[in-house]
N, C-alpha and C positions, 0 to 999 in steps of 0.2 A: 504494500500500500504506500502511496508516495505522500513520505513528509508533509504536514504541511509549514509553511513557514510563519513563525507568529506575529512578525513586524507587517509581513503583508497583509497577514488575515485583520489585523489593527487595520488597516488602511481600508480594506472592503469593507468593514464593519462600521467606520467612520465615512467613507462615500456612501454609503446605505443610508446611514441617520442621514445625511445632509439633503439626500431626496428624497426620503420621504416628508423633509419639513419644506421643503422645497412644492412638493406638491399637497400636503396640509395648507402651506399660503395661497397656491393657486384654488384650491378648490375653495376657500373662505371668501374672495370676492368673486367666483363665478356667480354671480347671482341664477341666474336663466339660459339654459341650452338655447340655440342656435335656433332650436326648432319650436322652444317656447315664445321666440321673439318674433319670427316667422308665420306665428299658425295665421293671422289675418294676412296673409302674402296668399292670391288664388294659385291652386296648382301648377302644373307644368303640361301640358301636353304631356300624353303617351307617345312613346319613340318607336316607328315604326320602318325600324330602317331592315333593307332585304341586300343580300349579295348582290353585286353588280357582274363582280368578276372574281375568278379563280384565278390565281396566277399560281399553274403547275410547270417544275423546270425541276427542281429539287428535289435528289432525291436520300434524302436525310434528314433529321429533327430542321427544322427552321428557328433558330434560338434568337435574333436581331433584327429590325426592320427600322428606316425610320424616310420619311417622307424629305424628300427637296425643297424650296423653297418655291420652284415654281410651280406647283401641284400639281405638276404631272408626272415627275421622274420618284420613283423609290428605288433606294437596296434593299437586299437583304442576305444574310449573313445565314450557311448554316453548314451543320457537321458533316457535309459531304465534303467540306472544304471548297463551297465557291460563293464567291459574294456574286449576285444579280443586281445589274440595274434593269429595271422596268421603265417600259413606258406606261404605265397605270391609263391613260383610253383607249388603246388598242388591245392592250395586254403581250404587246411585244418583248423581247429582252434585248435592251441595248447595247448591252457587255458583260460578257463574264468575264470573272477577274479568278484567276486561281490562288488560293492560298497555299501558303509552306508549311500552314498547320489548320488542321482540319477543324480546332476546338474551339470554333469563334463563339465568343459571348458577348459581343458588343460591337454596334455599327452605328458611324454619325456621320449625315451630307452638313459638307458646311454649306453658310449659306450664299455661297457665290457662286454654288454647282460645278466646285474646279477640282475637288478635292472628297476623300470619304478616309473615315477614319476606320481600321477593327483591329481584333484582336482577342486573345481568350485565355486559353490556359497555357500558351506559350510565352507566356508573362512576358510579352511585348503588345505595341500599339503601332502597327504599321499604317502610313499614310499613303495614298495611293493620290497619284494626278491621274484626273480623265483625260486631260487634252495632251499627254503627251502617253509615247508608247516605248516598251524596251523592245530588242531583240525579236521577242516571240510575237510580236504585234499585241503585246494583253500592258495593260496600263500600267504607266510605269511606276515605280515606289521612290519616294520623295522622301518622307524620313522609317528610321526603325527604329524605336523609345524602347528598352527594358526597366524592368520592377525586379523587385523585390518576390512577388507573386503575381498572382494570373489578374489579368485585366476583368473588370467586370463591367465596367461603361466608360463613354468616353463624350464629351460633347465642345465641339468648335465654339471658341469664345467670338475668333476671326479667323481667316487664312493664315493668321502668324501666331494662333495662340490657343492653346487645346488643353483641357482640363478630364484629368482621368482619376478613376476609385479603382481599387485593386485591392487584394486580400492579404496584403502585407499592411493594411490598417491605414493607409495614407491617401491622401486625393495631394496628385501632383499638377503643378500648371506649367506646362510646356511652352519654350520658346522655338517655334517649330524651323522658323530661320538658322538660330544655330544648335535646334536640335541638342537644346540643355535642359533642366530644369531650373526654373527661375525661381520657383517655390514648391517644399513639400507643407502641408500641413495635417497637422496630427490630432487625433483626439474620442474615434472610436476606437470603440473595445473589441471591435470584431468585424468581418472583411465590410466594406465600402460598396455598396449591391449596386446602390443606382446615386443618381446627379441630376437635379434641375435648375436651369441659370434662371434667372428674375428675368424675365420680358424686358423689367422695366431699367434694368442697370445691371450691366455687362461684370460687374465687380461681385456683386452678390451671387448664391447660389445655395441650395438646399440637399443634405443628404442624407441615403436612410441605409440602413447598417444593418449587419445578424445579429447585434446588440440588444437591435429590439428598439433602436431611437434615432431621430432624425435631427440633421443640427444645421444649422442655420452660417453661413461662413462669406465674410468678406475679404477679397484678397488682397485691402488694403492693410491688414492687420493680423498676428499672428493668432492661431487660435480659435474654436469657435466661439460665435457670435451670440448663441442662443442654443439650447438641447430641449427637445419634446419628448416628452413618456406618455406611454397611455397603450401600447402596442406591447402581447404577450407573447407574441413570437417573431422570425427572421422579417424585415422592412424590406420588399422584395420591388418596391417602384416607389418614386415620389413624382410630384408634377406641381410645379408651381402654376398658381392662379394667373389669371392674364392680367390681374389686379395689380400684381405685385406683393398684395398684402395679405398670400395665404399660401397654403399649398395641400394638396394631397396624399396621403400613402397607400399602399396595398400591401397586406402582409400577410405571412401565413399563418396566423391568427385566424383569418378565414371576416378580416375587416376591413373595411376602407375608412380610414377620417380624415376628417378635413383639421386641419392646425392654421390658428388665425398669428401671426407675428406680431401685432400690436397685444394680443392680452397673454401673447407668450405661453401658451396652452392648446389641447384639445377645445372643439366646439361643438365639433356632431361626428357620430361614427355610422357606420351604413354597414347594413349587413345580407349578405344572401340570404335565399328561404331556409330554414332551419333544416330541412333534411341535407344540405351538403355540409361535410366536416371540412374538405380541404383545404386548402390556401388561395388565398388571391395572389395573382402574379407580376400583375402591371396594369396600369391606370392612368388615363389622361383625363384632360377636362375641356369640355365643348368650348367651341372659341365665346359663345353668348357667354360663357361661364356658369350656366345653371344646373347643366349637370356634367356628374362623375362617371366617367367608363371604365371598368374594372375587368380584368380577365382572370378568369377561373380553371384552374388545376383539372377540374372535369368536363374542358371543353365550352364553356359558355362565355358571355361577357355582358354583364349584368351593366345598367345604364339605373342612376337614382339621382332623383331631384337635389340636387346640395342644399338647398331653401327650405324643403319640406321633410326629407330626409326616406320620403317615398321610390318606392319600386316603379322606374315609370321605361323600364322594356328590357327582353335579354334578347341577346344575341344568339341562335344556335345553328352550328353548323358542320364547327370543327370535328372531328373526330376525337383528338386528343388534347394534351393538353397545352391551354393560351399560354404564348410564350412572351409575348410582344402586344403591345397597340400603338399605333402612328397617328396621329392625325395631321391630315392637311391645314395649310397656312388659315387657305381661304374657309376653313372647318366644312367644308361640301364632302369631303370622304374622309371615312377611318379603316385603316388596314391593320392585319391581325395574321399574326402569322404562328406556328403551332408545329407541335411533335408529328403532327400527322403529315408531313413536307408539304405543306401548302402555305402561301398567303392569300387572302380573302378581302375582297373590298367589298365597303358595304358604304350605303346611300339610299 
């Protein structure tokens, strides 16, 4: 049985008192949930969105997807080892991109459509250019970042600056020109799952951890910013509000909540029909902002009012289980892509 040590266990025991008074203060001024403030707010429409398109090419889990800036190109990243760009109205494939390692977990278009980040268990973040080509005619590679561990998300600040989570516990921010890092910064307790930048200011940014908590971090300053509890198992997606002044999680808790930055807390939490146990996977939020779209471990992707906290449509299609959701700029489609090797657009 392995030692324990007892300086350290003093130190857990004392980080332990300090949040639970930490969250005794927050609960003592939450006066009224989200949804008791809300209830004269009239409902939401029922979401009644149907597949548009299949895009079949893959043929391995699909673990990454994320939409371009012009609504029409997506990738997508998966364990057969090939990134796909799409053309999403035809349901063409623009380019395949072969990878040096088959275990990608994470894919991001910047938004100047020049560039795509991945990367996974080869605990690197390879950058690819579209517009130019190597040798074999397949797009060329621009930089290769290594970690400490396997990449788990990654997202373009700009063409010169790239912001990634990885399971050696740190979110790095890359200078992609000379391919250094300019900054690590530190502070969960367990690997780094997902990243979402503030809409509203390029310097902010939101993450959620196997810790079980999501923190809040400015990269003008060392350290996080803010830390949210309220989630009893791994934070497997965040998504900040188009507000600026909120953000979403999905966990496998089997919850989605919404976390407001000004009262520094949980607000509403949203949950599937009670007969499923498993985990929620990833989670974005409609460009209106009114509701949350969550992807489910058993193939669904459950849609709920943020305002009311209502069930207002699920998604079913996939086979297996939601690994990814994308939403376009212009919020007219969401893509979902799944162990079953498909991605799915829906409208």
């Amino acid at each position: 049985m392995e030692e324990v040590d007892p300086e350290h266990e003093a130190l857990r025991l004392e980080i332990d008192t300090l949040k639970e008074k930490i969250i005794t203060k927050q609960a003592a001024v939450k006066d009224k949930s989200l949804f008791e403030i809300c209830s004269a707010v009239g409902a939401a429409p029922r979401v009644k969105l149907s597949t548009k398109r299949i895009l079949r090419g893959h043929i391995h889990k699909v673990n990454a997807i994320d939409f371009a800036a012009d609504n029409r190109h997506l990738v997508s990243g998966s364990l057969d080892g090939k990134l796909i760009i799409w053309d999403t109205w035809n349901g063409s494939k623009v380019q395949i991109i072969p990878l040096k390692s088959s275990w990608v977990l994470a894919v991001d278009y910047a938004a100047s459509g020049l560039f795509i980040a991945s990367g996974g268990m080869d605990n690197m973040v390879t950058i690819y250019n579209l517009k130019t080509r190597d040798p074999d005619g397949n797009a060329s590679i621009m930089r290769e970042l290594g970690f400490g561990g396997f990449l788990n998300c990654c997202r373009f600040i700009s063409d010169k600056k790239l912001l990634t989570g990885s399971g050696d516990l740190k979110i790095t921010n890359w200078d992609l020109v000379k391919g250094l890092a300019t900054s690590e910064l530190y502070g969960h307790a367990g690997d780094v799952a997902s990243l979402s930048l503030n809409p509203l200011d390029e310097n902010t940014f939101v993450t959620g951890s196997l810790d079980q908590t999501a923190k809040l971090w400015d990269l003008r300053v060392q350290g996080a910013c803010q830390t949210f509890w309220g989630h009893s198992g791994d934070i497997n997606c965040v998504s900040f509000h188009r507000s600026g002044l909120a953000f979403t999680t999905a966990s496998e808790d089997n919850s989605a909540r919404l976390f407001d930055i000004r009262s520094d807390q949980e607000v509403a939490m949203y949950e599937p029909p009670e007969s499923e146990d498993s985990g929620l996977t990833s989670c974005v939020i409609s460009q209106s902002g009114r509701y949350i779209m969550a992807g489910h471990a058993d193939s669904g992707i459950h849609i709920w009012d943020i305002l009311k906290g209502d069930l207002a449509g699920t998604l079913t299609g996939h086979e297996s289980r939601v690994t990814a959701l994308s939403i376009s700029p212009n919020g007219i489609a969401i893509a979902s892509s799944s162990w079953d090797q498909n991605v799915r657009l829906w409208m």
